[in-house]
N, C-alpha and C positions, 0 to 999 in steps of 0.2 A: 713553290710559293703560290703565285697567284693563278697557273695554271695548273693546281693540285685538282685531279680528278677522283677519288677515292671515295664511294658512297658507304658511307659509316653503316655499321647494321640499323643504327638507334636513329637511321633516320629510314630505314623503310617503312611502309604499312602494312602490316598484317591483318587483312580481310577475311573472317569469314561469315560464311551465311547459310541459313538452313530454310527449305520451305516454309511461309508461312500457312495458317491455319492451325486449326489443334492437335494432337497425338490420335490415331487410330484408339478406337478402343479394345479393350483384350477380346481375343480371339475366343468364342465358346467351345471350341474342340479340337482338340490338336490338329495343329495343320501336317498337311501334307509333308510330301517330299522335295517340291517344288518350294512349299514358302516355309519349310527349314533351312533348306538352302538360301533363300532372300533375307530371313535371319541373321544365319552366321555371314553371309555377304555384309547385310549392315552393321554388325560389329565390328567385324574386321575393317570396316570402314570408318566408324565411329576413331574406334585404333589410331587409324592411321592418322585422322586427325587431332586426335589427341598430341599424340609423338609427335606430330612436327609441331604443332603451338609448342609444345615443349619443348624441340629443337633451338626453335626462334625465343624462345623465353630464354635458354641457357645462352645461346649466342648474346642477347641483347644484354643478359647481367654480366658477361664475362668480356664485351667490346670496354675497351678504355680511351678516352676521351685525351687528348691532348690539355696542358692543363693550361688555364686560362693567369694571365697577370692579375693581381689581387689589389685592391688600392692602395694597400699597405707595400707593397713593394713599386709604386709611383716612384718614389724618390723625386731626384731630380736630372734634367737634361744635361747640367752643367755639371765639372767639376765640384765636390765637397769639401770642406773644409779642413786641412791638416792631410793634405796626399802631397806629394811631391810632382807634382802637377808641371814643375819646370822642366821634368826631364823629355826629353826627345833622341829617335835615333833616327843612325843615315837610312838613305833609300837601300831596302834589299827587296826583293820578291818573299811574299809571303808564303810558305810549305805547307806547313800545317798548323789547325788548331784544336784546342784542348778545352774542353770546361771541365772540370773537376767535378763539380755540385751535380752537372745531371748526365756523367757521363759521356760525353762526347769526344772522340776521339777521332779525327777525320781531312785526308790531304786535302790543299786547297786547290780549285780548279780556277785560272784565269779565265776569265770572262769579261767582257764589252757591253755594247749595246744594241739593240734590235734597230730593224729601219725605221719605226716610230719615235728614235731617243730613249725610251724605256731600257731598263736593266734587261739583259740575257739572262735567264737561270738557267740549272742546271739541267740537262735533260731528265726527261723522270726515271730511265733506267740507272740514273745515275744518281738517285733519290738520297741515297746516303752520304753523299759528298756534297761537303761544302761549297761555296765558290768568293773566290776574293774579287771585289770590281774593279776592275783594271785602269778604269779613268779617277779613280779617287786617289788618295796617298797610300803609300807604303805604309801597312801598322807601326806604328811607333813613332812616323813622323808627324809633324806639326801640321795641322789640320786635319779633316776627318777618313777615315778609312773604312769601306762598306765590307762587310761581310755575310752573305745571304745563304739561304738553305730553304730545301722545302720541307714542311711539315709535315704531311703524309700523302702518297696516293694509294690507289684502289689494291697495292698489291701490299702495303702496310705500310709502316713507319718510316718516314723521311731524319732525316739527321737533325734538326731542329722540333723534334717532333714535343720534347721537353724546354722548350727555349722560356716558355712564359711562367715556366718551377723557377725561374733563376730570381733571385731580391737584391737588394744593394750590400753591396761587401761582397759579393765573390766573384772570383777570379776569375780569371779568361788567358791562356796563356799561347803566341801563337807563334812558331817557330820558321826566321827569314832565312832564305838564303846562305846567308853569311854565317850562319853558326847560332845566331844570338835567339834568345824567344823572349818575346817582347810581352809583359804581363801589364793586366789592365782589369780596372775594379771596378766593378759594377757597381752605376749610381743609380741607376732609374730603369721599371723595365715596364711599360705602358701596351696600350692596344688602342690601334685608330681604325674606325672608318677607312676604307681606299675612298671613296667618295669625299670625304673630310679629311684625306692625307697631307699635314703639315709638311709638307718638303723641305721649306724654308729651318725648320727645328731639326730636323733629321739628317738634310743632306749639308747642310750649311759647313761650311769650312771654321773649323776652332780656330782662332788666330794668334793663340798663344801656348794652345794644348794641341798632345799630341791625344785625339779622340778615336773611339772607334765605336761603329752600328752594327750591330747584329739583326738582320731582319728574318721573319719569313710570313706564313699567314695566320692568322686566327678569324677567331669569332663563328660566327654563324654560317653555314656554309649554303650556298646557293645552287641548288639541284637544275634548275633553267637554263645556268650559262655554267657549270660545275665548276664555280669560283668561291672560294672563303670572302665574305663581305669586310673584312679587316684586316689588319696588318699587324704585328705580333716585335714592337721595337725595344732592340736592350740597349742602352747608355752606358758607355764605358770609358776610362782613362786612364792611360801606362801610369802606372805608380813604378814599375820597377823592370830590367833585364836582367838578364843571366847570359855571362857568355858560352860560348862553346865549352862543352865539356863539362861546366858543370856540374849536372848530375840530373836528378826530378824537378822540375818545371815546379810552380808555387802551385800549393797545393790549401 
């Protein structure tokens, strides 16, 4: 998340530079053997800069971008209209969870908080796995339930790395303890400033819904302090469980 270190290609700079002044003018008599050799030296030279501008050109078209929330998929923070918004389940430890739409498939790591109060994430070795936040509720219970991931570091793609492709209407499905996987519909999937990070919106306890946050980073990434300047949040609410057994989670 917000200690994602990963220097994107499309944000290096590719410098170069050549003496200035004009071109030699041509040579009136064939040179030597000495400035044949300085010749094919400078083309082979010329070469090689060619082929790596070209390198870094094919790297920079073929790097992909993490995809940003759209304002069309803002939605909203709160439950929507016509879900079954009353249901709730008991406390179990959350295992795993599922998004269908951007492919996420991934166990969940418990996790606390650092000495500053702030959320713990995940180690970045462990970039691909989720983490549930241990001081919030159990998914499915009443009130709100954090669920976080990083978006990429420097060695690629983090578990959340598609979290801001998600829109309102699709699933999230995340499997407790107890057997049960608790499914929940995305209403809103937004991107803040951490400098303007609403807490009060995001971490607030629902007190009639059983809610749940999906975080991790977005926006513009800060090469200074190797921080994403945003926060990348999805809105969601248990419309439905499935108990043990079953079969496919809601797809």
């Amino acid at each position: 998340m917000g200690h994602a270190v990963r220097r994107r290609i499309a944000g290096f700079r590719v410098v170069m530079s050549w003496p200035e002044g004009t071109f030699a003018p041509p040579a009136t008599k064939p040179p030597g053997p000495g400035g044949l050799r300085a010749r094919v030296a400078g083309v082979a030279g010329a070469l090689l800069i060619m082929g790596g501008a070209a390198a870094v050109g094919v790297a920079v078209a073929g790097q992909q971008h993490a995809p940003q929330p759209s304002l069309a998929a803002a939605g909203a923070t709160g439950p929507s209209a016509g879900g079954a918004w009353w249901l709730s389940l008991r406390h179990s430890l959350p295992v795993s969870i599922e998004i269908p739409a951007i492919g996420v498939h991934s166990v969940l790591l418990h996790l606390g908080a650092k000495p500053d109060g702030t959320m713990q994430v995940p180690p970045l070795q462990r970039a691909t796995v989720a983490a549930w936040y241990k001081y919030s509720v159990t998914p499915g219970q009443i009130g709100t339930s954090v669920i976080e991931g990083h978006v990429d570091t420097k060695q690629g793609r983090g578990v959340f790395f598609r979290l801001g492709a998600l829109r309102p209407g699709d699933l999230v499905n995340v499997r407790l303890a107890d057997g049960i996987t608790a499914v929940f519909r995305v209403t809103g999937v937004r991107q803040y400033l951490k400098s303007k990070f609403p807490a009060k919106t995001v971490y607030r306890d629902a007190t009639r819904f059983a809610a749940l946050r999906l975080i991790t980073c977005g926006g513009n990434f800060d090469f200074a302090t190797n921080q994403y300047l945003s926060s990348t949040v999805v809105f969601a609410f248990l419309v439905a469980s499935h108990p043990a057994g079953h079969g496919k989670a809601a797809a």
